[in-house]
C-alpha positions in Angstrom: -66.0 -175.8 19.6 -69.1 -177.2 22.0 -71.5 -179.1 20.6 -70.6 -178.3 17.4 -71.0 -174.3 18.1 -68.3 -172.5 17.8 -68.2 -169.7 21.1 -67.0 -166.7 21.0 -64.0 -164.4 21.5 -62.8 -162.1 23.6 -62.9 -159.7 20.5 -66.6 -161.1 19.5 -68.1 -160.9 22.8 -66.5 -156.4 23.5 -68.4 -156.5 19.9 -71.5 -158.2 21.0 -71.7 -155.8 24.4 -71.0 -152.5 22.5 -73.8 -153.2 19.8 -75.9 -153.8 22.7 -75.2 -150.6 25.3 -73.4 -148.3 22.8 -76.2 -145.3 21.8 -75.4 -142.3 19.2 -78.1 -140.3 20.3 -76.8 -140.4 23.9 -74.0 -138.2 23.0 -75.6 -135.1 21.1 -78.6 -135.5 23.4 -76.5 -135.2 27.0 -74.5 -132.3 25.2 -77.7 -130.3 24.4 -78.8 -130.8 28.3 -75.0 -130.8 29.7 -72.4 -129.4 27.5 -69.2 -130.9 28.6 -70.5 -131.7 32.0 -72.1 -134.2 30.7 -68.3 -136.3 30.4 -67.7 -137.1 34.2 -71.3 -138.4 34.4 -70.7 -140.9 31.9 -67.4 -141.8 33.4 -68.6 -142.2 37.2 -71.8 -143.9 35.4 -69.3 -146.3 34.1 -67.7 -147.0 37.4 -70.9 -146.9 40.0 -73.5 -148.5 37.7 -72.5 -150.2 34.2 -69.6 -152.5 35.1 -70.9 -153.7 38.4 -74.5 -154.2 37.2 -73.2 -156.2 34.1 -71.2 -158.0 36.6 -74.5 -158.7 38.0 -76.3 -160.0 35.0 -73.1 -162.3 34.2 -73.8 -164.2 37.1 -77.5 -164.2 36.9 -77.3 -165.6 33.3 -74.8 -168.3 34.0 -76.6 -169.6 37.1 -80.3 -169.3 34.9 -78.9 -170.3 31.3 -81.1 -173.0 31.2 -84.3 -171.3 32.2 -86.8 -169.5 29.2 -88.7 -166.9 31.6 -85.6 -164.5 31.9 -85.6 -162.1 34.0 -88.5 -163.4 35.8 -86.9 -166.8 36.3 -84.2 -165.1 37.9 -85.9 -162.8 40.2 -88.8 -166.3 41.3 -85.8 -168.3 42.2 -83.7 -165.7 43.9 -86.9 -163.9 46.1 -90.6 -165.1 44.9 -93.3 -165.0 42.9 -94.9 -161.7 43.1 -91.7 -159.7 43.3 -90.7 -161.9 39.7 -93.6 -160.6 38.5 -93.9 -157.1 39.4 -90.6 -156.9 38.2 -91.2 -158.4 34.9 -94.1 -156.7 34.3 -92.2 -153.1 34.8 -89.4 -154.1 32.7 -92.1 -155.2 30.1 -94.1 -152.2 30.2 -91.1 -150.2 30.1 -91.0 -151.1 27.0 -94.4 -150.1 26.4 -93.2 -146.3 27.7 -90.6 -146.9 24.7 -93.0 -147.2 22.1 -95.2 -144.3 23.1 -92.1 -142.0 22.8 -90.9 -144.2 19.8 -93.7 -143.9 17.7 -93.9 -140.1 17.9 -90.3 -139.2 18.2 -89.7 -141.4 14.8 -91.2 -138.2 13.1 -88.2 -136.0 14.0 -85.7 -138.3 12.1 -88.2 -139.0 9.5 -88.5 -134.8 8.6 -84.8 -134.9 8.5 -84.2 -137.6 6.0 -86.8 -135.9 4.1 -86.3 -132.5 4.4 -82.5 -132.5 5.9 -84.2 -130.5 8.9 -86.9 -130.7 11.6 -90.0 -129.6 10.4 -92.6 -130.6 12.9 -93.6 -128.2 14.7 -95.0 -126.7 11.6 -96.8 -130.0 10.5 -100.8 -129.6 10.6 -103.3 -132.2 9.9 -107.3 -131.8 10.0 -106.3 -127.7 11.6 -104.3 -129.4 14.2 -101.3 -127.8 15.8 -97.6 -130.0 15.5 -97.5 -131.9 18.9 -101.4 -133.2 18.4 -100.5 -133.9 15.1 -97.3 -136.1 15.7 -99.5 -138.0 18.7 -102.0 -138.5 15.7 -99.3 -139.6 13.3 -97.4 -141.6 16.1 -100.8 -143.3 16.4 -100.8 -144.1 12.9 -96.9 -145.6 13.5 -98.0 -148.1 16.3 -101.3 -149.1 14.5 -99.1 -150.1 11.3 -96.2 -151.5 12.9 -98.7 -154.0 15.1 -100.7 -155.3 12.4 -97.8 -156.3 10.1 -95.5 -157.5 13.2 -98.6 -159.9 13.9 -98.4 -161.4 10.4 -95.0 -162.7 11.6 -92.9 -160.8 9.0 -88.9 -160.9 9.0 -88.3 -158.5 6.3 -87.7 -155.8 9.3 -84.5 -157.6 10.0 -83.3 -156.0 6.6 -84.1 -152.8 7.1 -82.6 -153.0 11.2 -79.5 -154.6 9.6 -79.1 -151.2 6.9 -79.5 -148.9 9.9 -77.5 -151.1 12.2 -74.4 -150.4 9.3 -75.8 -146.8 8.8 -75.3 -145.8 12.6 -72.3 -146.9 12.6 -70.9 -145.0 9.4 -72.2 -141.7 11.8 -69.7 -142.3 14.4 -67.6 -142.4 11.7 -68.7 -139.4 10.4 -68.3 -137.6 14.2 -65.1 -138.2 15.3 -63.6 -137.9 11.3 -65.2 -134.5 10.7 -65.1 -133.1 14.1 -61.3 -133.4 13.7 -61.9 -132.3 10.2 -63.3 -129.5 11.5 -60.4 -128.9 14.2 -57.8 -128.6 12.1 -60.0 -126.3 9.1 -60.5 -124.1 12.3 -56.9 -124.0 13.0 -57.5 -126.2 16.3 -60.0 -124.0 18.0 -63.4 -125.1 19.3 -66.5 -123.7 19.0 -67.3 -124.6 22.6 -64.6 -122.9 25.0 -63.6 -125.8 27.5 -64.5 -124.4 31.2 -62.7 -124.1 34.1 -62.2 -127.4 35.7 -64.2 -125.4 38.4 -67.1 -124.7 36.1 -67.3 -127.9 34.6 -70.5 -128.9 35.9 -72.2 -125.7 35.1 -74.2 -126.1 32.0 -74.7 -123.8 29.1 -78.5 -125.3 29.0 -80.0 -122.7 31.4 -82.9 -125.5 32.2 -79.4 -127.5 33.6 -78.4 -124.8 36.4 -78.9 -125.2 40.3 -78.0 -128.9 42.2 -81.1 -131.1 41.3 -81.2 -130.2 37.9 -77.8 -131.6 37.7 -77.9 -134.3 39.9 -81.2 -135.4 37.7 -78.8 -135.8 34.7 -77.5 -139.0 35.9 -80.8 -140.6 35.0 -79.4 -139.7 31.0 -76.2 -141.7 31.6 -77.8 -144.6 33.0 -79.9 -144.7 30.8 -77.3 -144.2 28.1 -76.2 -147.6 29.2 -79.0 -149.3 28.9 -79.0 -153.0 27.4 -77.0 -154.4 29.5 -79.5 -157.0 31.3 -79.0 -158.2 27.4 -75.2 -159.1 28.3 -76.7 -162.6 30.7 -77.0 -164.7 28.0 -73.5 -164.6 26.5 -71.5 -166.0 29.4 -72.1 -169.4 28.1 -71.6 -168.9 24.2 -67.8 -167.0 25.4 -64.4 -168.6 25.4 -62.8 -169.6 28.6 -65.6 -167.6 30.0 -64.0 -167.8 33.5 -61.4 -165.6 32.2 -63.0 -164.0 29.4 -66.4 -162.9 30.3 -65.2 -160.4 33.0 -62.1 -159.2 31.2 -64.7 -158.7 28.0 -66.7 -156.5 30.3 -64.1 -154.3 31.2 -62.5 -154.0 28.5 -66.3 -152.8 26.5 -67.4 -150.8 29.4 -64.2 -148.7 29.3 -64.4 -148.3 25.6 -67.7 -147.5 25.6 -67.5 -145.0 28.4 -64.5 -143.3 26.4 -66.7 -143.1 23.4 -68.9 -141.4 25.0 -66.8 -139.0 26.7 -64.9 -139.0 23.1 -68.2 -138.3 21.2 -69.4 -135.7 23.6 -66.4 -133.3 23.8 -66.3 -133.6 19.9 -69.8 -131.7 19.7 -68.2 -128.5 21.0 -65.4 -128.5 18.8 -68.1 -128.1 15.5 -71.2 -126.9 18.0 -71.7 -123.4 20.0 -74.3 -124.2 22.5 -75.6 -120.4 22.4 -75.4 -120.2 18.7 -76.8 -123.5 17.7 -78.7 -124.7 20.4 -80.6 -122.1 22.3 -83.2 -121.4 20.1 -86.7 -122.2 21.7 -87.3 -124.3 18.3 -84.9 -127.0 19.5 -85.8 -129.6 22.5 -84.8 -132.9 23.2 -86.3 -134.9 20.5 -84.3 -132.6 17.6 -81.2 -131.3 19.1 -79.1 -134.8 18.1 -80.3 -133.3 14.3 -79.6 -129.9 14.8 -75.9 -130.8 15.8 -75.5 -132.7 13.0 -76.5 -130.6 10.7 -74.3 -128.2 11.8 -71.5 -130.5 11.6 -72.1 -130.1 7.8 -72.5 -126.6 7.6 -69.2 -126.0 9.6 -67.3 -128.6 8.0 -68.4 -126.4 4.4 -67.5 -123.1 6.7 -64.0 -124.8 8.0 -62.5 -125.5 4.2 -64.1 -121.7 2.4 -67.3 -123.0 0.9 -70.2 -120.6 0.1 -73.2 -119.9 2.8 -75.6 -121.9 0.2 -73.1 -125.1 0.4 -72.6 -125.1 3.5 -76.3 -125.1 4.1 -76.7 -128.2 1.9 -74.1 -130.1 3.6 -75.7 -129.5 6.8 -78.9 -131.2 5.3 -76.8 -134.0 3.8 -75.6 -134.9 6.5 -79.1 -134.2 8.6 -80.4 -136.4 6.1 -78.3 -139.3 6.3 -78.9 -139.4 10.2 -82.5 -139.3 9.8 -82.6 -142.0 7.3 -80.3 -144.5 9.3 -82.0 -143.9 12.6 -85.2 -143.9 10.6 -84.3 -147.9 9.5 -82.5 -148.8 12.6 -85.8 -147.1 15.3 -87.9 -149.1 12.5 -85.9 -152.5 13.0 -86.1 -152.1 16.9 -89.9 -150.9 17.1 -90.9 -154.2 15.3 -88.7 -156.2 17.4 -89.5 -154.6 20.4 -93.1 -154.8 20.0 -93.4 -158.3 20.6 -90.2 -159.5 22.5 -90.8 -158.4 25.7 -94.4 -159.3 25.6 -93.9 -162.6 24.6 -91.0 -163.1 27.4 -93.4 -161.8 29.8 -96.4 -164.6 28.7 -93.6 -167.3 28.3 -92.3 -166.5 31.8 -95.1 -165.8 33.7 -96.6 -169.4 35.2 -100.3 -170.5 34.2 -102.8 -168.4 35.3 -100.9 -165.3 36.7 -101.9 -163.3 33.3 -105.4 -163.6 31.9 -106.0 -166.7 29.5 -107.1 -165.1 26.6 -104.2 -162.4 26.9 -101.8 -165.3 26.3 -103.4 -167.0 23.3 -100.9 -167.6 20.5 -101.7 -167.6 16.6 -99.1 -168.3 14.2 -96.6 -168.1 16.9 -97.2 -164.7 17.8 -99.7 -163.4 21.0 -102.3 -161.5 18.6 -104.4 -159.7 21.2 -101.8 -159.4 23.4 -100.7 -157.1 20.7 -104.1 -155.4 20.1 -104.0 -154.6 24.2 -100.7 -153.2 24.3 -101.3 -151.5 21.3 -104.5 -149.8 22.1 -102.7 -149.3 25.6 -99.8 -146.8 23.5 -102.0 -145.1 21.5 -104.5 -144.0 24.6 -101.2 -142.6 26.1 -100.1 -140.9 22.9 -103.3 -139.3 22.7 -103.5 -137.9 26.3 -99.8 -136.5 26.3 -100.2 -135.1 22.8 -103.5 -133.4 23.3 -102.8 -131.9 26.3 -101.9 -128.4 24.7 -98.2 -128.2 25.0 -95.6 -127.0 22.8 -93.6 -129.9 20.9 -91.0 -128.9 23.1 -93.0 -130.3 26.0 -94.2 -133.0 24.1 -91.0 -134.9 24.0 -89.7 -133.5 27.5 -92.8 -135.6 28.8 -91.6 -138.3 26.9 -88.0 -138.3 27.2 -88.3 -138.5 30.8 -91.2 -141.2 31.0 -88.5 -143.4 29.1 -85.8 -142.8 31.1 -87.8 -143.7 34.4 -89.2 -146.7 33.1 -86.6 -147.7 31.6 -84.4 -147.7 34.5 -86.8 -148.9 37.3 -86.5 -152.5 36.8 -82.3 -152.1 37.5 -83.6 -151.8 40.9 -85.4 -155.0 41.1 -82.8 -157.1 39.5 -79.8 -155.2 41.6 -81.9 -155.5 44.8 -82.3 -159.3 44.5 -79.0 -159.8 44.0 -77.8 -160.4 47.3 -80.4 -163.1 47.8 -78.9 -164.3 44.9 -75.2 -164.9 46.4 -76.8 -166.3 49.7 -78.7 -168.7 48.0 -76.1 -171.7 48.1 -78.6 -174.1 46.4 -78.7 -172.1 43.0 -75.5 -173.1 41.3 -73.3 -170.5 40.0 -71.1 -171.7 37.7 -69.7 -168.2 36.7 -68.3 -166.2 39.7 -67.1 -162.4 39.7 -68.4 -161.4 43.3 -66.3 -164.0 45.3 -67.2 -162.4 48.4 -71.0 -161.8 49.9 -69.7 -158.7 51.4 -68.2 -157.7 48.4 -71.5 -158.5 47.1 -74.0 -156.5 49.4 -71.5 -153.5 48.9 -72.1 -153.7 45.1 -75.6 -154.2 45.5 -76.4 -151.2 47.5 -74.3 -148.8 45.4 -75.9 -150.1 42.1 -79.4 -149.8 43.9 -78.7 -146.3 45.2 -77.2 -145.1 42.4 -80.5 -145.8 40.0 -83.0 -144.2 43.1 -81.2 -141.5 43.9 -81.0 -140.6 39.7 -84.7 -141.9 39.5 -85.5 -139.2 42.1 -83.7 -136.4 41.2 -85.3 -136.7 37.6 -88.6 -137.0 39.0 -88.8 -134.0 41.2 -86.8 -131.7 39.6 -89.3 -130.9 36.9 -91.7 -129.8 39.9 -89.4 -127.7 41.3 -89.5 -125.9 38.4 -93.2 -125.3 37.9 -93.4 -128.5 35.6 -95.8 -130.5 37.2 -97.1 -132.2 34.4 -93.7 -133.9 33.5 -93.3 -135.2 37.2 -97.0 -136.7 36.9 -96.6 -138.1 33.9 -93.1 -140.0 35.4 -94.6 -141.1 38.4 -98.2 -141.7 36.6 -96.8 -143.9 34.2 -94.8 -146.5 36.4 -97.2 -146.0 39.2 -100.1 -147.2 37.0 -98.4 -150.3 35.7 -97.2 -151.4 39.1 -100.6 -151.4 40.1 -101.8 -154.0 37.6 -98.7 -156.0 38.0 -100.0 -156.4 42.1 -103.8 -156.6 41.1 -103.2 -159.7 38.7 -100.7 -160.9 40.9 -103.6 -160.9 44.0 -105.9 -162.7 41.5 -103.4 -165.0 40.6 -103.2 -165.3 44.6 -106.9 -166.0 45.1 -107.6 -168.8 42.3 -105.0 -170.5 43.5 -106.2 -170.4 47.6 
């Protein structure tokens, strides 16, 4: 006990840092791009990026506990002003990239829990064709979701809690009726294992040829995203001296295995050719159309009829969409104000406009309106650009992951300022070394540009234009702002 808090195990805080990285969709999604190529990504992703970054953030949070601005805090104290801000601001609007794929994508588990399969390519409204009408419905979503998270409401939690239990009864469901499935089979998979030498071929034709592959480690990064969240529980651990780093480990080995775990149990129930390569399946479905085929063969596996089998495979399609229907729910109404309000409360006087920071009732009101009005113009002009659904959430997928990832490189880079810095005290130290330090630094910094790059250019290569634009567009454009307020900030003050 500590000030009459009780802190938190070693067991408590692997719990707390799984919750937090761990992803189910990462596993069906990587084996639709990768097949079982996708396993050493996630391992070496373990080794190069997630357990030296969280390293990272371990010290960061112990040295900044104190501080309210977060991430900005860190990054003022450590370099300066304008690269704080930049760098908040692209970790904020990252999440703004989130909710414009969020509040689409939440379509595709919604027509599974519904219908037990994805239906919306064939949705219409007002003669519309499916992706113009998700970005309409999306818009619908994100105009919803803001005007009730403005009133303040906690009855989200609820529903975030249900889908929090939910996701975790699918793991569950994987790895029992994958081996299930095994042993009905009489231990053959439906998705031969390669030659060690083949390994890194995919069966996703889109997946052949160097950059294509090399562009996949943006997925596992991203697969570990979160972990910036991992700062603030050095403090609230036992011993954390001892603890915090073995914790670490310990969760970033377990997690790693679960996804390497997760991913090779998708080819024993799932043959890529005969599941997956329909043109009707694309990133934003393919995590449903494995699991419904889960069903279907565990039905095939123990003798059932053609008709049950089909209905299992929608039960169990179902029972996805519905949990990551309530746990998307919980995170979009969370999401939709936490960053923004870290990035007012961190930012110093005057660096953001005034009336962009006003608060009512606690919350920042028109902050929301902005950032809504901000998602729905991008939903708009990526949905009504004539592609196939298919596109649609290619665009998005890889929007997110390049936002999403971005800011790694800001808080990685000022890291080793960080460690030379001998007036910020660090109470908590992993890197004992600077060298040790810079070493880390670089890798973790290279590691997210050279994955960054790869998934940026590959789509070009391939005659995709529009889905490099769009990745570059996006980060480009918000970088911009963050420099033009941060030059106005500049001026008022001179």
């Amino acid at each position: 006990m500590a000030n009459g808090k009780k802190k938190m195990s070693l067991a408590g805080l692997i719990l707390m840092i799984f919750t937090s990285v761990y992803g189910f969709n990462n596993m069906p999604r990587s084996f639709y791009l990768m097949g079982y190529g996708a396993i050493p990504f996630f391992l070496v992703s373990a080794v190069i990026f997630f357990v030296p970054f969280a390293f990272m953030i371990a010290e960061y949070g112990s040295a900044f506990k104190d501080e309210r601005g977060g991430i900005f805090s860190w990054m003022e104290k450590c370099v300066n002003t304008k690269y704080a801000f930049v760098a908040t601001f692209m970790w904020y609007t990252s999440y703004v990239v989130w909710l414009v794929n969020i509040s689409s994508g939440i379509m595709v588990p919604t027509s599974n829990a519904v219908f037990g399969t994805d239906t919306t390519a064939s949705w219409s409204l007002f003669g519309l064709n499916g992706t113009q009408t998700l970005g309409i419905l999306g818009v619908v979503f994100i105009v919803t979701v803001t005007f009730f998270s403005s009133k303040g409401t906690g009855a989200i939690q609820k529903v975030a809690s249900v889908g929090g239990i939910a996701c975790m009864a699918l793991n569950g469901l994987l790895f029992i009726g994958a081996l299930l499935v095994f042993f009905g089979n009489g231990g053959k998979l439906q998705q031969p294992l390669p030659e060690l030498s083949d390994i890194f071929i995919s069966p996703n034709p889109a997946y052949h040829g160097i950059i294509p592959i090399l562009s996949f480690l943006v997925y596992a990064l991203f697969a570990y995203g979160g972990t910036e969240a991992v700062g603030g529980l050095v403090d609230e651990t036992e011993n954390p001296e001892k603890n915090f780093g073995k914790g670490l480990t310990i969760a970033a080995v377990v997690i790693a295995i679960g996804y390497a775990l997760g991913i090779f149990c998708m080819g024993i129930f799932t043959n890529w050719d005969a599941v997956l390569s329909s043109d009707t399946v694309h990133k934003g479905n393919a995590s449903y159309v494995i699991m419904n085929n889960l069903g279907y063969q565990l039905g095939a596996a123990f003798g059932a009829s053609e008709s049950v089998c089909v209905q299992m495979g929608n039960g169990v399609a179902r029972f996805m969409g519905l949990s990551i229907v309530c746990s998307l729910s919980g995170a979009v109404f969370t999401l939709i104000y936490a960053p923004l309000k870290q990035l007012i409360e961190g930012s110093p006087k005057g660096l953001l406009p005034e009336k962009f920071c006003e608060m009512e009732d606690g919350m920042p009101k028109r902050a929301l309106k902005i950032q809504m009005v901000v998602v729905v113009v991008m939903v708009l002009f990526i949905a009504m650009g004539g592609d196939s659904a298919s596109k649609f959430f290619d665009i998005l997928t890889c929007m997110t992951n390049v936002a999403m990832t971005l800011p790694y490189l800001f808080i990685s880079g000022a890291f080793i300022n960080f460690k030379r810095k001998k007036e910020i005290k660090k109470p908590f130290v992993i890197y004992k070394k600077e060298n040790i330090a810079f070493i880390f630094t670089v890798l973790v910094t290279f590691t997210v540009v050279f994955a960054n790059v790869f998934t940026i250019i590959q789509p070009a290569i391939d005659g995709d234009v529009k889905t490099t634009v769009w990745s570059i567009v996006g980060p480009l454009l918000f970088t911009t702002v963050a420099l033009v307020l941060h030059a106005r900030y500049e001026k008022k003050k001179a």
